[in-house]
N, C-alpha and C positions, 0 to 999 in steps of 0.2 A: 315539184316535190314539196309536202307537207312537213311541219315540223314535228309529226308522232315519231318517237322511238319508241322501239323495243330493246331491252336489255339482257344481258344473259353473263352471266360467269363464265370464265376457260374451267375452271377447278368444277364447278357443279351448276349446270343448267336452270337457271331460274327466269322465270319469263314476265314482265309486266308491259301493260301498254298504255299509252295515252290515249285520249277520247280519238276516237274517231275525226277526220277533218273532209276525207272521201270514202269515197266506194271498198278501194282496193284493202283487205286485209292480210299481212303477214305475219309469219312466225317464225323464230329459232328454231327448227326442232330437236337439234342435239349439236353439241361441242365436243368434239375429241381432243383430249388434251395433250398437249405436247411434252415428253418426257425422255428427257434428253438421254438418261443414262450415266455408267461412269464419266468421269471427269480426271484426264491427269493434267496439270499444268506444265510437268515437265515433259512432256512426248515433244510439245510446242505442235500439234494438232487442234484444229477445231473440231466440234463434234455438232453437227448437225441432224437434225429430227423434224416430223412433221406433225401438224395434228389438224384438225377442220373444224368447218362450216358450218350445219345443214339447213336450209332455212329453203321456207315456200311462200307462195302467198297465191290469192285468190280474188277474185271478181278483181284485174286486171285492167285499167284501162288502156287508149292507146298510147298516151303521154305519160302513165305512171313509170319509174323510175327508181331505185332501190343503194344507199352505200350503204355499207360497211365499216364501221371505226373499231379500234382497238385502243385501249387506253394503255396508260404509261405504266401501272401498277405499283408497284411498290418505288419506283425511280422517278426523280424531281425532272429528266426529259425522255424523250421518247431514244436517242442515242446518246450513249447506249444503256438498256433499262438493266434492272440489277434485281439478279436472284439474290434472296436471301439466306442464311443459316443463321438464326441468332442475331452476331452483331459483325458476322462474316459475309461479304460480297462474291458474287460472280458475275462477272458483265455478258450479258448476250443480247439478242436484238432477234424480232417478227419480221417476215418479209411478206411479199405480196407474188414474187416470182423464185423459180429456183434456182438462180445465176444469182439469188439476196443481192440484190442490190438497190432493191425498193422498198424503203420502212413501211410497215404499215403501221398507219398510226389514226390520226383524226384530221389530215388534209392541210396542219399546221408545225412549225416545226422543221420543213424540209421533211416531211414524213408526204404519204400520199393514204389513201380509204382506197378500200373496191368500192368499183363504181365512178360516173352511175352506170346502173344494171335493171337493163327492163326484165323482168323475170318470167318465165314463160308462165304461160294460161295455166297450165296444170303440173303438177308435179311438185316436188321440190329439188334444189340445186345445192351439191358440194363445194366446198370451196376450200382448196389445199390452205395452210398454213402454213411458212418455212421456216425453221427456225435454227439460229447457231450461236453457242459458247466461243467466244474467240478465245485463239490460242495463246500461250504466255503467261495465263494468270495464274501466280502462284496464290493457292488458298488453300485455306486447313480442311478435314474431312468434311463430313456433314452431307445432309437433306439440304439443300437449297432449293428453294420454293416462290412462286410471284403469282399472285391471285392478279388475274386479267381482268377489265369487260369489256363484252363486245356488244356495241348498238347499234344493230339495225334502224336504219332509215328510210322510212319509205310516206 
């Protein structure tokens, strides 16, 4: 595996890459963002949501190989990261499976990456997102929001 990343926002798709090191080239090509919805802290319910992936690549060799990181965003660790409102919190956490019991994070942390992933010849590949509010937290109204990014590595 080379050290090029690609980068990309959850909130708005942006793409850069580093020089070339081999053959194989990939891309982001879109983020769906994950939107959790209402929020009560008194149900004592979590509220869980999902959002993706979509990323491809091309001239593939046999040992190329491809992760996935997610960054902490707005929160000093990856558990548990913190929606913001202002100067109001909400704690939730990214998963890698739907039973969430796998951070995704950057492979540090007690977090884990996708990957590695040899990516097929052609096409490009989805990749769920899991996401959940734990339940209990009492917070005031609000937009609570966390700009992500995700780097592809390949």
């Amino acid at each position: 595996m080379s050290s090029r990343t690609l980068t990309s926002c959850l909130v708005a798709a942006s793409l850069a890459a580093a020089p070339a090191a081999h053959a194989a080239l990939c891309s982001i090509d879109s983020v769906s963002p994950i939107v959790f919805g209402p929020y009560d802290g008194l149900t004592r319910n979590t509220v869980d949501a999902t959002g993706s992936i979509t990323f491809g690549c091309f001239l593939v060799g046999l040992f190329d190989s491809i992760t996935i990181d997610i960054s902490r965003g707005s929160s000093t660790s990856f558990s548990p990261r913190t929606l913001m409102a202002g100067t109001k919190t909400l704690q939730y956490n990214l998963y890698l499976d739907a039973a969430r019991s796998s951070i995704w994070g950057d492979n540090t942390s007690g977090t884990s990456h996708f990957g590695p992933f040899r990516p097929p010849l052609i096409g490009s590949t989805t990749r769920t997102i899991y996401g959940r509010i734990f339940s209990g937290q009492n917070v005031g109204a609000g937009t609570y929001t966390d700009t992500l990014v995700v780097t592809l590595n390949y």
